[in-house]
PQR file with spaces between the fields and no chain letter, atoms N, CA, C, O and H, PARSE charges and radii, in Angstrom:
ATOM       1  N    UNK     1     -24.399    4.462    6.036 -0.4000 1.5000
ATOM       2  CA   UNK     1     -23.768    5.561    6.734 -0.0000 2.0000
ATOM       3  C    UNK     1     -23.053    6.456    5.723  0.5500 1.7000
ATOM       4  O    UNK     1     -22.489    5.909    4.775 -0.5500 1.4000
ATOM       5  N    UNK     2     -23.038    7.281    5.799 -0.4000 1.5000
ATOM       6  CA   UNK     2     -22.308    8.511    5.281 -0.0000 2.0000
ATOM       7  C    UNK     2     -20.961    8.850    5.094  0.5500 1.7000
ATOM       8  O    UNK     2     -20.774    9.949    5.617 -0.5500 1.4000
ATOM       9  H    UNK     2     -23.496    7.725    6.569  0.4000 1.0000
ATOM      10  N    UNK     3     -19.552    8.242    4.396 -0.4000 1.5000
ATOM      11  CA   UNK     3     -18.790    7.955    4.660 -0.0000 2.0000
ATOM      12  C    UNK     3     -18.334    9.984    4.445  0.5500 1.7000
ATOM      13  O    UNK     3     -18.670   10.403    3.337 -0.5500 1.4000
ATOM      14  H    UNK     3     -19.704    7.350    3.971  0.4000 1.0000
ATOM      15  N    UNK     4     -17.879   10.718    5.084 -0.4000 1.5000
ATOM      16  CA   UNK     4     -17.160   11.818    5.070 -0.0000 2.0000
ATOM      17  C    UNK     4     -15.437   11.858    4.497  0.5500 1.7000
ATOM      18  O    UNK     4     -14.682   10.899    4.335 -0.5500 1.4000
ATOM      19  H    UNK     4     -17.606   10.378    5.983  0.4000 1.0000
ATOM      20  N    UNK     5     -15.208   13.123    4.306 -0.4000 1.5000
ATOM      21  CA   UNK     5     -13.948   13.134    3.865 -0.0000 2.0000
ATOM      22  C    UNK     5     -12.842   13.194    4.838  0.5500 1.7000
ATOM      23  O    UNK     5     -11.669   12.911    4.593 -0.5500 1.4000
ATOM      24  H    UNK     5     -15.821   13.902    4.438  0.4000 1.0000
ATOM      25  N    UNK     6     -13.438   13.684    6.231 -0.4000 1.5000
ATOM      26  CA   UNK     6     -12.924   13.587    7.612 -0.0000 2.0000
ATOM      27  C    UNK     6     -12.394   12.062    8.117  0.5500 1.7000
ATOM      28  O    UNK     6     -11.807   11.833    9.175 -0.5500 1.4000
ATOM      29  H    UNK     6     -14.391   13.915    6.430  0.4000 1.0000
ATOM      30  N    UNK     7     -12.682   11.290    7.295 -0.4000 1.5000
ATOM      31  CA   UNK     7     -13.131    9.815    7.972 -0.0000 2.0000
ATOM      32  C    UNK     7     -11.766    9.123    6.841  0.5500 1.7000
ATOM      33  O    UNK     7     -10.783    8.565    7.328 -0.5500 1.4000
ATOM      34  H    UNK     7     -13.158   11.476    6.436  0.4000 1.0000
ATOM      35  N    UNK     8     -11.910    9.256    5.666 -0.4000 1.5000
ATOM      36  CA   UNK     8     -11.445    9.054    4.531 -0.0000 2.0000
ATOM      37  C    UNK     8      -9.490    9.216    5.323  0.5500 1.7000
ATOM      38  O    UNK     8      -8.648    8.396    5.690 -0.5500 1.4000
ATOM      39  H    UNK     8     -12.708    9.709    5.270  0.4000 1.0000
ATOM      40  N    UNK     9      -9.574   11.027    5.234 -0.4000 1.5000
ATOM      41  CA   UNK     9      -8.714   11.467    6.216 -0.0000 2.0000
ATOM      42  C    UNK     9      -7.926   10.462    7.300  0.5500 1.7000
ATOM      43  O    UNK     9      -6.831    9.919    7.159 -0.5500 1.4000
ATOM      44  H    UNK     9     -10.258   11.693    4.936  0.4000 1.0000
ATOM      45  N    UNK    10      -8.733   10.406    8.281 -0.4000 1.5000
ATOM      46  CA   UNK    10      -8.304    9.540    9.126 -0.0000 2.0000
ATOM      47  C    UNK    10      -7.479    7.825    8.839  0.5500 1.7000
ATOM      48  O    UNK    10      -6.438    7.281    9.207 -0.5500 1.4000
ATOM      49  H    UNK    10      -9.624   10.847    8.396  0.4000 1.0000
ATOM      50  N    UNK    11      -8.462    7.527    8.125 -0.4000 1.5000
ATOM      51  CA   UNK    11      -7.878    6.325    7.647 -0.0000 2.0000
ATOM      52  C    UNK    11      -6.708    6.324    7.085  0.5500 1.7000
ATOM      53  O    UNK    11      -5.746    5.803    7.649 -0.5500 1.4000
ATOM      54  H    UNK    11      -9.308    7.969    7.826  0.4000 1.0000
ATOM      55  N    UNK    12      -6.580    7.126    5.445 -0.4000 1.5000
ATOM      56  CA   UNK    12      -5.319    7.384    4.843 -0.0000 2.0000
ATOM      57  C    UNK    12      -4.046    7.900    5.875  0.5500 1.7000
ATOM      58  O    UNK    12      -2.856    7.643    5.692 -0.5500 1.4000
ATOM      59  H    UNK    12      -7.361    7.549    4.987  0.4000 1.0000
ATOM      60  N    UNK    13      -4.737    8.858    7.238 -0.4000 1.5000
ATOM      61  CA   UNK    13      -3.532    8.684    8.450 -0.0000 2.0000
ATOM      62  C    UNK    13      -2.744    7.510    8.781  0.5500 1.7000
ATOM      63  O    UNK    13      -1.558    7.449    9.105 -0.5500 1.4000
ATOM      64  H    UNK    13      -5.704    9.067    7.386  0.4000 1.0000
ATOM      65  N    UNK    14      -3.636    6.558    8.640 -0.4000 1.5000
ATOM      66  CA   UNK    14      -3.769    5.401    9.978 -0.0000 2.0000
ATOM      67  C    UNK    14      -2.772    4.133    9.033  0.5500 1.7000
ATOM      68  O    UNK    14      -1.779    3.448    9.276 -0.5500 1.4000
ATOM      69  H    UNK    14      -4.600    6.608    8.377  0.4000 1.0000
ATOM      70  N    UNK    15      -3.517    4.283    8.109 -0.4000 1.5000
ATOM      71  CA   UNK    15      -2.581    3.304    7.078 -0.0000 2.0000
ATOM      72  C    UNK    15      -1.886    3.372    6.007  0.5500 1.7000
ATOM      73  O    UNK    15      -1.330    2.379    5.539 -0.5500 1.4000
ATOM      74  H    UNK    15      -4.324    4.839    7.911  0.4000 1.0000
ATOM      75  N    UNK    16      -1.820    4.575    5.459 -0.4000 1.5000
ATOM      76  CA   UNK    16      -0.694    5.088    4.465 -0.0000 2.0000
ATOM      77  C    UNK    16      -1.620    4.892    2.628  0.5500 1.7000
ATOM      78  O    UNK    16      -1.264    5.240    1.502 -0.5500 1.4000
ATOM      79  H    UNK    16      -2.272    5.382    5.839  0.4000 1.0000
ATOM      80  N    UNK    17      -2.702    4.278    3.074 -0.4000 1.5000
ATOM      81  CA   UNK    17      -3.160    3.386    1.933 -0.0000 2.0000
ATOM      82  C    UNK    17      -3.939    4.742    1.252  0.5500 1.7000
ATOM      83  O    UNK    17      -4.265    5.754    1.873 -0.5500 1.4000
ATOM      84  H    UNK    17      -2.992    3.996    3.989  0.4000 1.0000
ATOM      85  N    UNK    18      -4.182    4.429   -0.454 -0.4000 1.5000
ATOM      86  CA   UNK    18      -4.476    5.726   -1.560 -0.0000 2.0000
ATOM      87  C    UNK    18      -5.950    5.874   -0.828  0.5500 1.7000
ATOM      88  O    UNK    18      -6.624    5.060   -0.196 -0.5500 1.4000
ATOM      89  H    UNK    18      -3.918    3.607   -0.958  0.4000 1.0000
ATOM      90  N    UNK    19      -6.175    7.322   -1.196 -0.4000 1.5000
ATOM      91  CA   UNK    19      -7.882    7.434   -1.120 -0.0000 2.0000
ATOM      92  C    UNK    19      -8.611    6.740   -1.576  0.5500 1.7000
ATOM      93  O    UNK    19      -9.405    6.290   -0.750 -0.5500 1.4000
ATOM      94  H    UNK    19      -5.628    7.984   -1.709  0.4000 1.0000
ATOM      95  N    UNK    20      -8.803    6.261   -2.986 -0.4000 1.5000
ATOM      96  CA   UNK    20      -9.856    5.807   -3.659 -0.0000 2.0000
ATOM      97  C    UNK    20     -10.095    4.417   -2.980  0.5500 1.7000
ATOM      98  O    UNK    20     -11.220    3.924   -3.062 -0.5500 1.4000
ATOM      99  H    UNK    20      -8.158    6.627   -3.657  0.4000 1.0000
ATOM     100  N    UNK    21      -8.727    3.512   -2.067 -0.4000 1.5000
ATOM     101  CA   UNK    21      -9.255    2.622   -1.327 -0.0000 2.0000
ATOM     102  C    UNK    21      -9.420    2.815   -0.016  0.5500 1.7000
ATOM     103  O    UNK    21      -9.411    1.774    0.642 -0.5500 1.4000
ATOM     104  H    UNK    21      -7.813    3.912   -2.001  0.4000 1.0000
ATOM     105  N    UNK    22      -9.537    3.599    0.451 -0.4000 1.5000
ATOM     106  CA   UNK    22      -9.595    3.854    1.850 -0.0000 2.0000
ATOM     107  C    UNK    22     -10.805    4.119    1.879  0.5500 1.7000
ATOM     108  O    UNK    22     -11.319    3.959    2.986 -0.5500 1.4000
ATOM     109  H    UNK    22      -9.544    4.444   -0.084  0.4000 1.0000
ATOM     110  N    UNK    23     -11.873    4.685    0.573 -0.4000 1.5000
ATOM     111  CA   UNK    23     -13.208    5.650    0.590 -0.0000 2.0000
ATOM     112  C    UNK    23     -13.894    3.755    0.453  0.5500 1.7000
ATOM     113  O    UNK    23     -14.839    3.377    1.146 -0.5500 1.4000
ATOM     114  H    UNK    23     -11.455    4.815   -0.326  0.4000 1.0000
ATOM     115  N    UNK    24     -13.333    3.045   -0.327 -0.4000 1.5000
ATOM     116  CA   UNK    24     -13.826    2.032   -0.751 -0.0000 2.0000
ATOM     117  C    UNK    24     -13.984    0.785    0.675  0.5500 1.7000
ATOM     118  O    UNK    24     -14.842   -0.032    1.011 -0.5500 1.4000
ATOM     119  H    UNK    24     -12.566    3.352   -0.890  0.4000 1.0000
ATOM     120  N    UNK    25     -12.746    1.185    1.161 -0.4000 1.5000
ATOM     121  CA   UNK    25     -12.902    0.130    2.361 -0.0000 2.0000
ATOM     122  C    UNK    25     -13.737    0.731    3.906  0.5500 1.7000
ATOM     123  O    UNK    25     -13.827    0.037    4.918 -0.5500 1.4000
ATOM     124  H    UNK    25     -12.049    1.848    0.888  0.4000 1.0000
ATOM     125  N    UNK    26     -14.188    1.898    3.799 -0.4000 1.5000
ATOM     126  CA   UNK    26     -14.742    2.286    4.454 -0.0000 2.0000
ATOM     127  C    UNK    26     -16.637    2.378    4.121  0.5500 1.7000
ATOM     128  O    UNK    26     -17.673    2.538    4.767 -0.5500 1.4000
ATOM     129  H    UNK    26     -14.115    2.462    2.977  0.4000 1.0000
ATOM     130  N    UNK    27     -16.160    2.137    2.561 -0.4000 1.5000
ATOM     131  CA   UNK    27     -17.924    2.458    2.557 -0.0000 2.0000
ATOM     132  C    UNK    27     -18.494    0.835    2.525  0.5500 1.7000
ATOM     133  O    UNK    27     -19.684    0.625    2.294 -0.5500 1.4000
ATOM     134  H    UNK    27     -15.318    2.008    2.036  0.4000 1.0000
ATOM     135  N    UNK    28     -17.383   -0.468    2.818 -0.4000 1.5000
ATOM     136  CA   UNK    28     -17.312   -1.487    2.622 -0.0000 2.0000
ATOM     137  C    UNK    28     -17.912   -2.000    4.187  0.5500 1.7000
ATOM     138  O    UNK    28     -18.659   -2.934    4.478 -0.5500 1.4000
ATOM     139  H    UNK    28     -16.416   -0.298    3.005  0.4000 1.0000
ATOM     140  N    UNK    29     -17.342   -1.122    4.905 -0.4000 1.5000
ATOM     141  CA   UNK    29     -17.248   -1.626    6.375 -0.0000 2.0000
ATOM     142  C    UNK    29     -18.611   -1.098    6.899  0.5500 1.7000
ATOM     143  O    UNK    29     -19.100   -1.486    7.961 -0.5500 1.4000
ATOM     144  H    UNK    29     -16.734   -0.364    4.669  0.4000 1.0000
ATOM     145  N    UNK    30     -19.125   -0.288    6.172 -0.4000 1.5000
ATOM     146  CA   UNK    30     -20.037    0.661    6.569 -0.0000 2.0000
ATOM     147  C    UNK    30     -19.693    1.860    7.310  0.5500 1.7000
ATOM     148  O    UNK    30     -20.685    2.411    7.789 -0.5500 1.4000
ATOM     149  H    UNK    30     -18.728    0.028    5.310  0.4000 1.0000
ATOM     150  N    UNK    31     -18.524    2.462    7.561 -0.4000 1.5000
ATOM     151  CA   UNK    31     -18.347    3.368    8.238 -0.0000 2.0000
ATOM     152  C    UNK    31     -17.248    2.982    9.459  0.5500 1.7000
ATOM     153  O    UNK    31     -16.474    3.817    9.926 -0.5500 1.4000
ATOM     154  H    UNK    31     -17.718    2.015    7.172  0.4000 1.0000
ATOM     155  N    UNK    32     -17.310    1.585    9.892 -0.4000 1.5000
ATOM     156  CA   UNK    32     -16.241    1.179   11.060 -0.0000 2.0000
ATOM     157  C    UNK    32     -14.850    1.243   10.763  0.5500 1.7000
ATOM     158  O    UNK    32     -14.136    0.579   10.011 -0.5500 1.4000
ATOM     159  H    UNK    32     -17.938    0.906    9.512  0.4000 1.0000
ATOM     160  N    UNK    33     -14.672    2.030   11.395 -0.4000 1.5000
ATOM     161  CA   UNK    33     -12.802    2.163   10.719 -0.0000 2.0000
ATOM     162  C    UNK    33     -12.179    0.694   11.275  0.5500 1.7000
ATOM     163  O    UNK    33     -11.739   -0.157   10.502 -0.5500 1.4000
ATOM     164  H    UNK    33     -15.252    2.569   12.005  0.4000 1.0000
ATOM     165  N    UNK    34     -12.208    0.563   12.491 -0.4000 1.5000
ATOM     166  CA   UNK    34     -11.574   -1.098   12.854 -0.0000 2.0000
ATOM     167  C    UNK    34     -11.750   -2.051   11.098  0.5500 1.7000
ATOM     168  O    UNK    34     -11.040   -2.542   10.220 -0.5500 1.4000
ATOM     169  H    UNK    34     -12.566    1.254   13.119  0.4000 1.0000
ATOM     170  N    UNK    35     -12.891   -1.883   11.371 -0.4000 1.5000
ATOM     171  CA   UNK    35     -13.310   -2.725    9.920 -0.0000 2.0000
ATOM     172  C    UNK    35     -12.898   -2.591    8.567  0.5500 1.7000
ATOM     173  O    UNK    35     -12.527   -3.451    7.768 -0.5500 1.4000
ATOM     174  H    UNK    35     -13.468   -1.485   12.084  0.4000 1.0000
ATOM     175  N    UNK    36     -12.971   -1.907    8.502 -0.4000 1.5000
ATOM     176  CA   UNK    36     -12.062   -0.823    7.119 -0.0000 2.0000
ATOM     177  C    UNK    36     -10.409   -0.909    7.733  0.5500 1.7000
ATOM     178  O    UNK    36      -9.864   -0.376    6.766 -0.5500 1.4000
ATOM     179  H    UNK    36     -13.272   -1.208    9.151  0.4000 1.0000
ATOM     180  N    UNK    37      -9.727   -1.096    8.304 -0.4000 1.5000
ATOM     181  CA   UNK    37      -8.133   -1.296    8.691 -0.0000 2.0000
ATOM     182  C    UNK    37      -8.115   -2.585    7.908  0.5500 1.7000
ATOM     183  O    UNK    37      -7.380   -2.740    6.932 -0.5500 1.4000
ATOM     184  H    UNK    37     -10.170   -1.529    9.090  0.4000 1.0000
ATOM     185  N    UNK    38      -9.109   -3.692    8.452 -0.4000 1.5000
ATOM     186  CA   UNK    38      -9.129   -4.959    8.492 -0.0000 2.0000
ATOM     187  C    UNK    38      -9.210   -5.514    6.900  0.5500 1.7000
ATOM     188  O    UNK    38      -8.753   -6.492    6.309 -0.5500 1.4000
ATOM     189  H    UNK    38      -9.706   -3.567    9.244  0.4000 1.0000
ATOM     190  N    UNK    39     -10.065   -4.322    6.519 -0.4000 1.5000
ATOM     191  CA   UNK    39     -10.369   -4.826    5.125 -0.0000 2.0000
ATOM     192  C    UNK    39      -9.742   -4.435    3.958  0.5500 1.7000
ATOM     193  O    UNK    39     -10.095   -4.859    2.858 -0.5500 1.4000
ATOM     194  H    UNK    39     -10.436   -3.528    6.999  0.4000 1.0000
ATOM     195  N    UNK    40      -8.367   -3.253    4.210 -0.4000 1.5000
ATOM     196  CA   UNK    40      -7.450   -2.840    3.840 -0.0000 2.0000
ATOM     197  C    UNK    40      -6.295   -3.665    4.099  0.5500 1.7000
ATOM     198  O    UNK    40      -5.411   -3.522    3.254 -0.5500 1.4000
ATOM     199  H    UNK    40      -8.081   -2.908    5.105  0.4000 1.0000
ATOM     200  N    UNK    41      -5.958   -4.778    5.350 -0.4000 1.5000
ATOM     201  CA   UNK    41      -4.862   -5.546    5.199 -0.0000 2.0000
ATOM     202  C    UNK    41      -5.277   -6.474    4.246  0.5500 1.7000
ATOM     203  O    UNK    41      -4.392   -6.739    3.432 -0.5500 1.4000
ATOM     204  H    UNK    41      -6.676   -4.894    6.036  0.4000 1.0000
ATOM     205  N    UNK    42      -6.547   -7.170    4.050 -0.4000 1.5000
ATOM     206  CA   UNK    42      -6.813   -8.629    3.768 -0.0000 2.0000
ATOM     207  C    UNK    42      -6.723   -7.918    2.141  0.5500 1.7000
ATOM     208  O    UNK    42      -6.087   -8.685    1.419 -0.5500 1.4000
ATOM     209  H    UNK    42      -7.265   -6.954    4.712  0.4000 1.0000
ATOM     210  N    UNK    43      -7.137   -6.806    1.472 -0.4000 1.5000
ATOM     211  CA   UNK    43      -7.068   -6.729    0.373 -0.0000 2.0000
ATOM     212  C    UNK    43      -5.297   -6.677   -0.005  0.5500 1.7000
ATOM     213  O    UNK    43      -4.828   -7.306   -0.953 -0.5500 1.4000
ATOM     214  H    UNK    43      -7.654   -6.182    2.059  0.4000 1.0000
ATOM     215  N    UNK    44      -4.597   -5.953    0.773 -0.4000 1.5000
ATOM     216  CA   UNK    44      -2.837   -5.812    0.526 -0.0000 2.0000
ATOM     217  C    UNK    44      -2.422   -6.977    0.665  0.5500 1.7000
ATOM     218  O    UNK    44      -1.375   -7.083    0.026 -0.5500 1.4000
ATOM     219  H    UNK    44      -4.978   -5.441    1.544  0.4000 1.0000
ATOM     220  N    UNK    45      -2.765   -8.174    1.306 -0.4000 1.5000
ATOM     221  CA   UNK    45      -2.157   -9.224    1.680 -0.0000 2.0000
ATOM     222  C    UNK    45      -2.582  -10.055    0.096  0.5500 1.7000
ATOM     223  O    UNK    45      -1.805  -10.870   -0.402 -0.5500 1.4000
ATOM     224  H    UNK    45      -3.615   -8.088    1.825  0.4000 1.0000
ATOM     225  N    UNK    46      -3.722   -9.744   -0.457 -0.4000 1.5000
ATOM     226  CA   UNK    46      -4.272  -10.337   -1.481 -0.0000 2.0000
ATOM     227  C    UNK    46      -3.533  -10.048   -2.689  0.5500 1.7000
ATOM     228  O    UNK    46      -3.211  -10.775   -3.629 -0.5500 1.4000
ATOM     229  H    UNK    46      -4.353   -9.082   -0.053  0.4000 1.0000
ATOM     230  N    UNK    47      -3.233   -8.184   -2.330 -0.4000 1.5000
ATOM     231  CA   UNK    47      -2.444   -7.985   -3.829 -0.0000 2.0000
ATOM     232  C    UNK    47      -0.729   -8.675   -3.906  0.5500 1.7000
ATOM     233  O    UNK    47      -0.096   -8.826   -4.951 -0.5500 1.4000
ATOM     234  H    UNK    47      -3.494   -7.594   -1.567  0.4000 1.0000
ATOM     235  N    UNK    48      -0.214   -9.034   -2.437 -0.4000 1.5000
ATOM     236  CA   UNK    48       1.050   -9.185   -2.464 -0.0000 2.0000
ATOM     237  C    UNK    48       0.920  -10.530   -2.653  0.5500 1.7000
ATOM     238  O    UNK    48       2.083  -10.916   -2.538 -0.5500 1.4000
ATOM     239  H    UNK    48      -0.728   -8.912   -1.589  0.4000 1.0000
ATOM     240  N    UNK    49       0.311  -11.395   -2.849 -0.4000 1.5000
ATOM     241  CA   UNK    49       0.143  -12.322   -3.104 -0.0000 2.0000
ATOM     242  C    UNK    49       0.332  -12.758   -4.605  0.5500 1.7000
ATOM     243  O    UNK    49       1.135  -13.544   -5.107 -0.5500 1.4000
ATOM     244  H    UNK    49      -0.634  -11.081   -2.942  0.4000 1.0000
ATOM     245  N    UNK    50      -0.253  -12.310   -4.928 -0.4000 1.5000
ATOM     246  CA   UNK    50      -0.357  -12.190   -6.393 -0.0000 2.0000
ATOM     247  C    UNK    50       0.902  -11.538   -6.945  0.5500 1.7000
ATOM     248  O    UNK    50       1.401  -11.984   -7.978 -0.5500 1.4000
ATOM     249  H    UNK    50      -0.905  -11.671   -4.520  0.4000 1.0000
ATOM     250  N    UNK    51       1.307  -10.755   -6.460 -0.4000 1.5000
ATOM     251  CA   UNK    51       2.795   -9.973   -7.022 -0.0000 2.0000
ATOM     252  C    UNK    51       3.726  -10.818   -6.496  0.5500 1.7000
ATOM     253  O    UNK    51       4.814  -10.351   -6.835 -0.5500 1.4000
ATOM     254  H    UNK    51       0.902  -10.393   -5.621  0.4000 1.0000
ATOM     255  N    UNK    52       3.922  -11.972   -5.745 -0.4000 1.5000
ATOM     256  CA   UNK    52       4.661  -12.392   -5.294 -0.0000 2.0000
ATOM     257  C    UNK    52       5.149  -13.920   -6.166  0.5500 1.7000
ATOM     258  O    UNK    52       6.232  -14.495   -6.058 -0.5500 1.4000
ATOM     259  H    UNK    52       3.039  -12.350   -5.469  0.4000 1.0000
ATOM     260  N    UNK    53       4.269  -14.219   -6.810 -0.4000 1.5000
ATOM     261  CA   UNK    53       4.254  -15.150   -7.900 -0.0000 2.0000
ATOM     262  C    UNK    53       4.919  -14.439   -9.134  0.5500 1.7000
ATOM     263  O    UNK    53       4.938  -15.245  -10.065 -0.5500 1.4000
ATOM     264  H    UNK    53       3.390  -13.752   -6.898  0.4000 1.0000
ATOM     265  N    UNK    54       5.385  -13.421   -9.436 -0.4000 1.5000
ATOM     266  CA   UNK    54       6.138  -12.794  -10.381 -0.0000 2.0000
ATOM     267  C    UNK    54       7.685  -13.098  -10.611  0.5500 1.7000
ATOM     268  O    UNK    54       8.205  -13.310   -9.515 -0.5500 1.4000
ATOM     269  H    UNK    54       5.370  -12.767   -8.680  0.4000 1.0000
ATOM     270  N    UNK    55       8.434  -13.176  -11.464 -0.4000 1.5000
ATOM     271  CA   UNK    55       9.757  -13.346  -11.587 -0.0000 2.0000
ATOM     272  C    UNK    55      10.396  -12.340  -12.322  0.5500 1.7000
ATOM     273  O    UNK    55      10.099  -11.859  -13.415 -0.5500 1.4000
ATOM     274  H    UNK    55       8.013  -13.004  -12.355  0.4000 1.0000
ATOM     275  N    UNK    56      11.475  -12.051  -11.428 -0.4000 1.5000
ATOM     276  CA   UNK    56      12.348  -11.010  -11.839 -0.0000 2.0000
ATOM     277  C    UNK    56      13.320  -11.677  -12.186  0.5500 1.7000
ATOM     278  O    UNK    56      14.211  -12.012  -11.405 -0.5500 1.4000
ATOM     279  H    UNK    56      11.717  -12.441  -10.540  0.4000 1.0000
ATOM     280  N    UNK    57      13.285  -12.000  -13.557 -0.4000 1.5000
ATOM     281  CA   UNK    57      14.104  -12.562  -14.471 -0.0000 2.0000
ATOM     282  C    UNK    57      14.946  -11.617  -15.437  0.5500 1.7000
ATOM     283  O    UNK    57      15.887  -12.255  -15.909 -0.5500 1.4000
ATOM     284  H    UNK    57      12.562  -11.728  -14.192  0.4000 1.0000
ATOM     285  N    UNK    58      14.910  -10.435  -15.836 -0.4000 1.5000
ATOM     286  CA   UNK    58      15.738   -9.979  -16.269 -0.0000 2.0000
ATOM     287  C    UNK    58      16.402   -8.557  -15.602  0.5500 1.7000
ATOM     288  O    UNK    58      15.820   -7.930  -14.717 -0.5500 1.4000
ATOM     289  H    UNK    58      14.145   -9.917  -15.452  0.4000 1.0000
ATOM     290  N    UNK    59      17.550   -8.205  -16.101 -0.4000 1.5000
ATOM     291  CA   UNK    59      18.352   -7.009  -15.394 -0.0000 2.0000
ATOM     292  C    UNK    59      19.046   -7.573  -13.561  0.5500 1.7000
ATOM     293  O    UNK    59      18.607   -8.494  -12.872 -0.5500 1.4000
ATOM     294  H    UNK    59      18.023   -8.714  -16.819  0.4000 1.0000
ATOM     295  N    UNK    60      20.243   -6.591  -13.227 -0.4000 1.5000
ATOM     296  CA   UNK    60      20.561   -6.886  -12.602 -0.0000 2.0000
ATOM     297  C    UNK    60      21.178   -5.496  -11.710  0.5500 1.7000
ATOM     298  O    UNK    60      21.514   -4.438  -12.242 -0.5500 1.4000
ATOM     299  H    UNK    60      20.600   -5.843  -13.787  0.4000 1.0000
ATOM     300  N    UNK    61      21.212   -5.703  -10.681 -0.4000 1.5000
ATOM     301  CA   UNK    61      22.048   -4.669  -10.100 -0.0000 2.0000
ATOM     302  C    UNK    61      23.436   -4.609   -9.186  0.5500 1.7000
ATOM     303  O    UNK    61      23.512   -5.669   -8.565 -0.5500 1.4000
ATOM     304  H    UNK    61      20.939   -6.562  -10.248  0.4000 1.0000
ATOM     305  N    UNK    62      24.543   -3.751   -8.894 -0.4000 1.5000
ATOM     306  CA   UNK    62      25.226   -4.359   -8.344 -0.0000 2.0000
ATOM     307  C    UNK    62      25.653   -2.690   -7.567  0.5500 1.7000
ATOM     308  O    UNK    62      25.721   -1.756   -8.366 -0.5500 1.4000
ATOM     309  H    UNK    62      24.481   -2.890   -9.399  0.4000 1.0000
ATOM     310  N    UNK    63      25.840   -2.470   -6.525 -0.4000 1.5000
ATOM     311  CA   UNK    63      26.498   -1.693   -5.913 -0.0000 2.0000
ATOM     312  C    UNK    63      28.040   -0.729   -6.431  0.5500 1.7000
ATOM     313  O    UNK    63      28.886   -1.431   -6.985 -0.5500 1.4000
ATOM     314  H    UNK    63      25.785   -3.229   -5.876  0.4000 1.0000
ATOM     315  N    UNK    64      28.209   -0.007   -6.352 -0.4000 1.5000
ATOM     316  CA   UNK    64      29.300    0.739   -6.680 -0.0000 2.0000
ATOM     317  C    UNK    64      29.785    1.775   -5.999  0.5500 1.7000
ATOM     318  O    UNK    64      28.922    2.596   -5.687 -0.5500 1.4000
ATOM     319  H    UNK    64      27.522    0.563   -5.902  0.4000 1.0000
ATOM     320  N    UNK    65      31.152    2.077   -5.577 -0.4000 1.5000
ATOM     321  CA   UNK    65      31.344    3.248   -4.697 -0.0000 2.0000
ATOM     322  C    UNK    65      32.782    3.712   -5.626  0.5500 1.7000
ATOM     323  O    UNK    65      33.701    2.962   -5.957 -0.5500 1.4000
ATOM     324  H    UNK    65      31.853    1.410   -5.830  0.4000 1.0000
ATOM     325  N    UNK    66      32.637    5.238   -5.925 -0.4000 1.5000
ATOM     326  CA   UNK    66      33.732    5.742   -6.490 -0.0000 2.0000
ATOM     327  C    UNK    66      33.650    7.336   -5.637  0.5500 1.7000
ATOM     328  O    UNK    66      32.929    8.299   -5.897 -0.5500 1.4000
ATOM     329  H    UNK    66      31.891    5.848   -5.656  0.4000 1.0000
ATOM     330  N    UNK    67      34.496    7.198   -4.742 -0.4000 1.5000
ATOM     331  CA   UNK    67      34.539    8.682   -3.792 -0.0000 2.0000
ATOM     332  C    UNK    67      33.850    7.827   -2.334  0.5500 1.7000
ATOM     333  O    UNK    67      34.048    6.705   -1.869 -0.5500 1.4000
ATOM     334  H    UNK    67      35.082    6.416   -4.531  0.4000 1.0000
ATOM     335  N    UNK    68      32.828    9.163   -1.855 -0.4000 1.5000
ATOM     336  CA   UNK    68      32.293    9.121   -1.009 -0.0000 2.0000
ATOM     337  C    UNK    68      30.746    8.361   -1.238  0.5500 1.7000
ATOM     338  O    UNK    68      30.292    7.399   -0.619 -0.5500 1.4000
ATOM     339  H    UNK    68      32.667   10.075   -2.232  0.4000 1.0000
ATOM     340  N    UNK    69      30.163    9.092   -2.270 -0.4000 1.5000
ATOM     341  CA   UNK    69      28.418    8.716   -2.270 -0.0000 2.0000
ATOM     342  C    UNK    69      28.743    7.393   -2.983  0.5500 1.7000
ATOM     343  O    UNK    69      29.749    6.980   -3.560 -0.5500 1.4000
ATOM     344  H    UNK    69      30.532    9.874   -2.773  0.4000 1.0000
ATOM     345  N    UNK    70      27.074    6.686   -2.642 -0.4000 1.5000
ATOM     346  CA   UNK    70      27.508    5.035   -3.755 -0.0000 2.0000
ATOM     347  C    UNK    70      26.024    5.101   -3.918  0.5500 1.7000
ATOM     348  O    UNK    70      25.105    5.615   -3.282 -0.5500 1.4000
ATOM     349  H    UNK    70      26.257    7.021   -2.173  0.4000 1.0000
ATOM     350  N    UNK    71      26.164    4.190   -5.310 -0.4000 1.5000
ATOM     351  CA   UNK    71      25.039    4.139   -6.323 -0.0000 2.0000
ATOM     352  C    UNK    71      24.802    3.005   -6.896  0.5500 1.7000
ATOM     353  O    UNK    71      25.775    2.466   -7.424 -0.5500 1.4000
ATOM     354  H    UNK    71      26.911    3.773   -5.827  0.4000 1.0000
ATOM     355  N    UNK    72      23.637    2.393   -6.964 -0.4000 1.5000
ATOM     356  CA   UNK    72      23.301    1.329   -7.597 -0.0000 2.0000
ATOM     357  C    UNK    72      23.610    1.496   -9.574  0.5500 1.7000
ATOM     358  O    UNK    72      23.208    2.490  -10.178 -0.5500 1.4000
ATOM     359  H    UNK    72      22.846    2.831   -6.536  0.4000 1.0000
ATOM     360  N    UNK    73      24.181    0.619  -10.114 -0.4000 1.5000
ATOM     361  CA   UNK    73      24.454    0.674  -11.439 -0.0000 2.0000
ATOM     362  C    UNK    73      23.670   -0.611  -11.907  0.5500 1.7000
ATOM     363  O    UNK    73      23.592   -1.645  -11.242 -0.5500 1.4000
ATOM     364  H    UNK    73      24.508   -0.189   -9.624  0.4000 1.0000
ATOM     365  N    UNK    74      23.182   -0.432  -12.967 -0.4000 1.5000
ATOM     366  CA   UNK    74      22.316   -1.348  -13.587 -0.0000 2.0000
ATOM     367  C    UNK    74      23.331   -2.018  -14.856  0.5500 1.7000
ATOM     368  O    UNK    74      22.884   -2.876  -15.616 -0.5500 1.4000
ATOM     369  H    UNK    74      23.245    0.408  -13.506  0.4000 1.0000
């Protein structure tokens, strides 16, 4: 099937996700957007996975308020 830029469109509506995977999970699905949603969570669930095994071991942050506005200070 013919994946269009109309379609591409739609998707990047639907799920916030970059073009280059939205063109990818659609030309994956063959064109079914249901399918392409589906194949856009299982890939995010895959990358957070993997990022989730990471350790944030250095730096720190701590809140600060001097006045009105407040700002994270490193």
């Amino acid at each position: 099937m013919q994946i269009t830029s109309g379609m591409v469109k739609e998707l990047r509506e639907k799920t916030g996700a970059g073009l280059m995977d939205c063109k990818a999970a659609l030309t994956a699905s063959d064109g079914d957007m249901e399918a392409a949603i589906d194949h856009l969570r299982t890939k995010g669930l895959a990358a957070a996975a993997k990022k989730s095994s990471r350790i944030a071991s250095e730096g720190s942050s701590a809140p600060t308020w001097r006045g009105t506005p407040g700002r994270l200070s490193r």
